[in-house]
N, C-alpha and C positions, 0 to 999 in steps of 0.2 A: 169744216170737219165732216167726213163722210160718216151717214149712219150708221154703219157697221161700228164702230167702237163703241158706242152707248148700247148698240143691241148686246154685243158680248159682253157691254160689263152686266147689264139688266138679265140676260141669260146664262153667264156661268159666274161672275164675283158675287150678287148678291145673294141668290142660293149657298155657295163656299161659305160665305160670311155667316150667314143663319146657322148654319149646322157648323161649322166651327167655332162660334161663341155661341153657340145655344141658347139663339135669343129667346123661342121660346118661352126657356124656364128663367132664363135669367132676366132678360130685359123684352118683357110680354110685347109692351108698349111700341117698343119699338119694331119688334117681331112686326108688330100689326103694320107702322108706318112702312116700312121696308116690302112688304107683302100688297100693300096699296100704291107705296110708288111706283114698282116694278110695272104692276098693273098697267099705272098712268103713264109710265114712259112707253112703254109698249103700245099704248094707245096714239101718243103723240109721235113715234117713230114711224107708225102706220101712214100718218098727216104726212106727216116731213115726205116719207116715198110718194104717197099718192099729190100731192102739190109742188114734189121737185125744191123744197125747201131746204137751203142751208142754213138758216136763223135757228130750226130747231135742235138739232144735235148739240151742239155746243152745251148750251144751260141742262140739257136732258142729262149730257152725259158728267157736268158737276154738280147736278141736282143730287144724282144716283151714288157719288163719290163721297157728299155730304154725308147721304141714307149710308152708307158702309162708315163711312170715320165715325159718326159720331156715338154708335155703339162698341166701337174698339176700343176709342178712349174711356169712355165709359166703363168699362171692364178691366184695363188695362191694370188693374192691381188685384184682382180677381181672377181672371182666365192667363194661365201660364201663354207665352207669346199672342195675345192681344198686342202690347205695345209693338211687336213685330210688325202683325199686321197694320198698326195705325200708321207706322214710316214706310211703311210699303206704298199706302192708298197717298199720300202726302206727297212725296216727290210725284209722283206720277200726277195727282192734279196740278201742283205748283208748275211743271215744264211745259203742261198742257195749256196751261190756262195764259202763262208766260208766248205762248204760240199762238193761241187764237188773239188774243191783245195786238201784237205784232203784227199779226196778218189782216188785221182791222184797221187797228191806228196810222201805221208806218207799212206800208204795203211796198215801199222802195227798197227798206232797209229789209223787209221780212224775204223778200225776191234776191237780192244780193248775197243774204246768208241763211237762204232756204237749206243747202245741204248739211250747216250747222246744227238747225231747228230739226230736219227730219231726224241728224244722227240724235240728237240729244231725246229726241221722242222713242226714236228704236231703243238706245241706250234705258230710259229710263222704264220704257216697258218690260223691257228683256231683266233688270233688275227685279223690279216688281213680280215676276212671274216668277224669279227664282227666290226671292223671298217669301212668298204666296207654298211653295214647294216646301221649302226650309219650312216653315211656319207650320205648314201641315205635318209635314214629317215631324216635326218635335212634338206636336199634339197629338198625331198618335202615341209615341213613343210615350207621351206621358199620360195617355187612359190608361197606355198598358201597365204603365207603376201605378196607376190609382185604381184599376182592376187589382193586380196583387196584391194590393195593402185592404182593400175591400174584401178580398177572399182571404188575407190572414186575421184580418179581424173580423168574419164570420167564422172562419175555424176556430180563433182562440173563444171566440162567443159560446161556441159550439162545445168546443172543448172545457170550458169552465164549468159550463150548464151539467156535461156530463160527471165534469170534478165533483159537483156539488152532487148530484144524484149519489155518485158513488161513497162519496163521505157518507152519505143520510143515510144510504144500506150499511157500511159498513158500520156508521153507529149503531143501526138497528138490530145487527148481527150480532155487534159484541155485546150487547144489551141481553139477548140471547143468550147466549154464552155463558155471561157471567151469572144468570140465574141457575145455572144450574154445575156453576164452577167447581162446587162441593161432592159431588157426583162425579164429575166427570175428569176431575182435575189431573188423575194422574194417567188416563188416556189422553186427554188433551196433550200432554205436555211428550206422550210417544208420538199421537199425529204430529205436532210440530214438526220434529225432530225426524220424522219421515219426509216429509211435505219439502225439508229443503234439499232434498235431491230425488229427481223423475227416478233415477238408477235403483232406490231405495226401492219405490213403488212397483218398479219390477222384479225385485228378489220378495217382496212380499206377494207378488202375482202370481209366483211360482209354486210358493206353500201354499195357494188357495186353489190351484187347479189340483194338489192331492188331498184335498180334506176325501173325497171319497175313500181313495186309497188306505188314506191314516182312519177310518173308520174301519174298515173291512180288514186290516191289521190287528187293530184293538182290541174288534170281536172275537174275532180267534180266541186270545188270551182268556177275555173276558167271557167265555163260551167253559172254556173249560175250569176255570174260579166259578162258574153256577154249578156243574155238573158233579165237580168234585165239595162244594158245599153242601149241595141234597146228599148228595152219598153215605158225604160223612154226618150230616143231622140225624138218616135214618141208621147208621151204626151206632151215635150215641144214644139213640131210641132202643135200641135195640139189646147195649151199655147196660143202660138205667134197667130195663127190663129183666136183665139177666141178674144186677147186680141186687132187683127188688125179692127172688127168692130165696128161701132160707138156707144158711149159707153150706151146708152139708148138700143141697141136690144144686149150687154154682159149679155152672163150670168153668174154671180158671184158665183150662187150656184156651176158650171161646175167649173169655176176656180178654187173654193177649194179645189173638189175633187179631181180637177185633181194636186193640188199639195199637196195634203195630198198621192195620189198615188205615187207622183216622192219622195216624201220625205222617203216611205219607201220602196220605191225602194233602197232609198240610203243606207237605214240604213241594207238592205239586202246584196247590194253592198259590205257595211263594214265590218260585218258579215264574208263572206265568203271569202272576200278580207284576215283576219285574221286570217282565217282558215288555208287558203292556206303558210299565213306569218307563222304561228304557224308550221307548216309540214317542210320549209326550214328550219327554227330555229332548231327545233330538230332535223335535220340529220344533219346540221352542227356540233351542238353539239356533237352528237355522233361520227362524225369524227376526231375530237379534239382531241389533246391528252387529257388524268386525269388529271383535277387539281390537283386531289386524296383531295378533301374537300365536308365533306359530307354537305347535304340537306336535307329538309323534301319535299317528292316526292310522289305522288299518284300514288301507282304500279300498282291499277287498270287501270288510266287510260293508263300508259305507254306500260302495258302488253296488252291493246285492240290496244295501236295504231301498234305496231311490229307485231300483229298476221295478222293484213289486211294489213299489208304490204307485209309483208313474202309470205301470201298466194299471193295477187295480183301481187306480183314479180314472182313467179313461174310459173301463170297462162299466165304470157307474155311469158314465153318461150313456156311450152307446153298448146295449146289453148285447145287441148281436155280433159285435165288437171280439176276435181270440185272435192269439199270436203266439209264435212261440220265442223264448226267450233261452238264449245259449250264454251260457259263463265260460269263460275259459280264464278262472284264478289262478295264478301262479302262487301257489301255498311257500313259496321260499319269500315270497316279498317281504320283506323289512317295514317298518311302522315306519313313515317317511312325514317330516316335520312339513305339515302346513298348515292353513288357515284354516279349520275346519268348518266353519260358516261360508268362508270366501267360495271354498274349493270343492262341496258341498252344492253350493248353486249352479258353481259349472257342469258338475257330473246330472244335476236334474234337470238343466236347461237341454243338454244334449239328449238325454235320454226320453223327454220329452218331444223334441223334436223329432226322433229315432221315430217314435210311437205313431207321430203325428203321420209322419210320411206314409207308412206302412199301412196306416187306417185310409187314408186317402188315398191309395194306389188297390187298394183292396175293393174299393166302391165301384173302383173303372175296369179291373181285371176279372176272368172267369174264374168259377171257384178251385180249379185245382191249383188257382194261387193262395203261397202260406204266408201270410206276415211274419217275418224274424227279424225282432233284434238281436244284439249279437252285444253282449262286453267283456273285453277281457283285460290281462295283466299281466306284465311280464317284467322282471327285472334281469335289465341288461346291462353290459359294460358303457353304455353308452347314458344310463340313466335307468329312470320307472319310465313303462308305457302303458298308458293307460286308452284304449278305442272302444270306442263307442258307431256302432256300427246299424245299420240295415237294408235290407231289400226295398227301400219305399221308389218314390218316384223319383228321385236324385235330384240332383241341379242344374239348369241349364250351363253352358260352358261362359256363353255372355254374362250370366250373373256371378257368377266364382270369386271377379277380383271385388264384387261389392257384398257379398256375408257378413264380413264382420264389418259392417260398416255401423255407425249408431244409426239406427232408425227406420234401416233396411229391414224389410221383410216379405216375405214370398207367399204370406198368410191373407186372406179376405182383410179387409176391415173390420177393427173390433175385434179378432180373435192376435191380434200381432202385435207388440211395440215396437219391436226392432229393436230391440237393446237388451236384448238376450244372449244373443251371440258376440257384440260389441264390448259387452262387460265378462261374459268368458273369457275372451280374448284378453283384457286388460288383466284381470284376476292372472290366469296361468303367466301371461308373460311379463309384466310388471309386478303383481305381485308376487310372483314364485321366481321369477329365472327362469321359466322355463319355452316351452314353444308348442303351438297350437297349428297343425295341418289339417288343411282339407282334401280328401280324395274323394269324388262325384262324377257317376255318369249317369246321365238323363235317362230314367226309363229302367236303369237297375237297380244303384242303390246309392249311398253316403257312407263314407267312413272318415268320422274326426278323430284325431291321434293326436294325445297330449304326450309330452317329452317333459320328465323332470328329472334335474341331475339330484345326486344324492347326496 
């Protein structure tokens, strides 16, 4: 036996062997022996070349065949294809060893049917090597499931850990909560009821960009209920003082006046006292969720109250902030049955966005540019139309077919949901029949057009 087959098995099977059953961690022991015979054979292989030695290879190379079986077997109910490997190293010593016997003992018979012994030695190595291959391949193939299953049970680990975190906060939340259940219970029980739709949280986003607006509305009112209550305290002063002289130098014609004055004082009082009731009413309403049960509603006037709101809400944020605002009411329109809450959010979504455009084209343009919105009304044979309109910066042409899309928005971050336009859109054309266009050019202006048949 030439030295060459003990070197390659001592130079590439028993390395394979080591890092394929991992003797290592598994079998330390043997790790050591396998790591010291290599050594020794290598040392003894060096003799056999340097002395021309054929006695050594033989025993070197079932010494080393030993060193590999006898940790396979060892393993072989432990390491997936160990038992592979142990029929692998097996035939190939038995054919080997069946050959050097033969070529020692019977040297006539081993010469006569040498081409037998070499095929059976090619044969049984060519085996062994594709086993050796097989055997590898299947052991990767199964780090790589014993990696997955090691990484899903660090995630479900992972994931549990987090389960429990969350339960602990969310006990500690409700824990919260319910201290102060009595307090809070019958807003609690509107956030709920909000909280299960994002689309909610958007029509309530809406009524909070006009609180300024709905204040500076109020004031009004409430400006002139203070002016006409001094008025009329200092006529009733003035009453009492007339009425405190002896009654021959009263003058009766003064009394009249003066309470025909306190009387419409009152009725002025009342007036605007109404006005002011009428402006809460309606943004409450509109906070509300849908009844979803239609009405007959004046959209003129609903479309005049949301554009001075809108504008006046914006105007509280930025004071250097003016625009002008054009109505074109069609006084023949009909009170047209819709949702008043639904239909309502579309008219202040749009005319908000009107606003927005116009304030942001206004930043970038010179001053004898004018911001104008623009709404009007018209009843046609075709239906009510109702546009909402202005000069802002428009739309580009590439974003057009995605506006009303949910989520879309053309706003910074933070100031946009995208579900402004998304739930307009739903509102006019599922919940009304009706239909929602857009007409936009970049750098002039928007114009959205509702269509409702009658």
């Amino acid at each position: 036996m030439s030295f060459i087959l003990p070197f390659l098995v001592a130079f590439f099977l028993l390395p394979f062997v080591q890092k394929f059953l991992q003797t290592a961690e598994r079998l330390p022991e043997w790790h050591q022996r396998i790591r010291i015979g290599r050594l020794i054979a290598f040392g003894l292989l060096l003799v056999a070349v340097v002395t021309d030695s054929e006695k050594l290879p033989p025993p070197i190379f079932f010494g080393l065949l030993i060193l590999v079986a006898g940790p396979a077997y060892l393993l072989k109910e432990e390491v997936p294809n160990a038992r592979l490997l142990f029929w692998m190293i097996v035939p190939l010593g038995v054919v080997f060893l069946i050959d050097n016997l033969a070529e020692y003992w019977t040297p006539r018979f081993y010469e006569n049917y040498d081409t037998l012994f070499q095929t059976a030695k090619s044969i049984v190595f060519v085996l062994s090597f594709v086993l050796a291959i097989i055997a590898r391949n299947q052991q990767r193939e199964f780090n790589k499931q014993r990696q997955k299953l090691d990484q899903e049970e660090e995630n479900n680990r992972i994931l549990e850990a987090k389960k429990l975190d969350l339960e602990y906060q969310v006990a500690e939340r409700t824990a919260e909560i319910t201290k102060q259940k009595e307090e809070l219970q019958q807003a609690l029980e509107h956030l709920k009821a909000t909280q299960e739709q994002l689309i909610q949280s958007e029509k309530l986003a809406s009524l909070g960009e006009l609180t300024a607006g709905i204040a500076h509305e109020i004031q009004n009112p409430l400006n002139f209920v203070n002016n006409f209550s001094e008025v009329s305290v200092e006529l009733l002063d003035e009453l009492k003082s007339e009425r405190a002289r002896p009654k021959e130098d009263r003058d009766e014609g003064l009394e009249a006046e003066i309470l025909d004055d306190i009387f419409q004082n009152l009725e002025k009082i009342n007036h605007h006292g109404k006005r002011a009731s009428s402006i809460v009413t309606g943004m409450l309403q509109h906070s509300r969720a849908s009844t979803g049960k239609k009405e007959p509603v004046n959209l003129n006037a609903l479309a005049d109250e949301y554009l001075r709101l809108s504008y006046h809400g914006l105007r509280a944020k930025d004071k250097s902030f003016n625009a002008k605002m054009n109505t074109f009411f069609d006084e023949s329109l009909p009170k047209v049955n819709v949702i008043p809450q639904d239909f309502g959010r579309v008219l202040l979504n749009l005319i908000n966005n009107a606003f927005y455009a116009v304030q942001a084209r206004s930043l970038s343009q010179p001053e004898n540019y004018m911001p104008t919105v623009t709404v009007s009304t018209q009843n046609t044979d075709q239906g009510i139309i109702i546009k909402v309109g202005d000069n802002g910066t428009g739309i580009p042409e590439e974003l057009k077919s995605k506006i009303f899309q949910p989520f879309f928005t053309t706003k910074p971050t933070g100031q946009g949901t995208g579900l402004g336009l998304s739930l307009a859109y739903d509102i006019v054309t599922k919940g009304h029949g009706g239909t929602i266009e857009l007409d936009s050019v970049e750098g002039e202006g928007t114009t959205f057009t509702i269509t409702l048949s009658v």
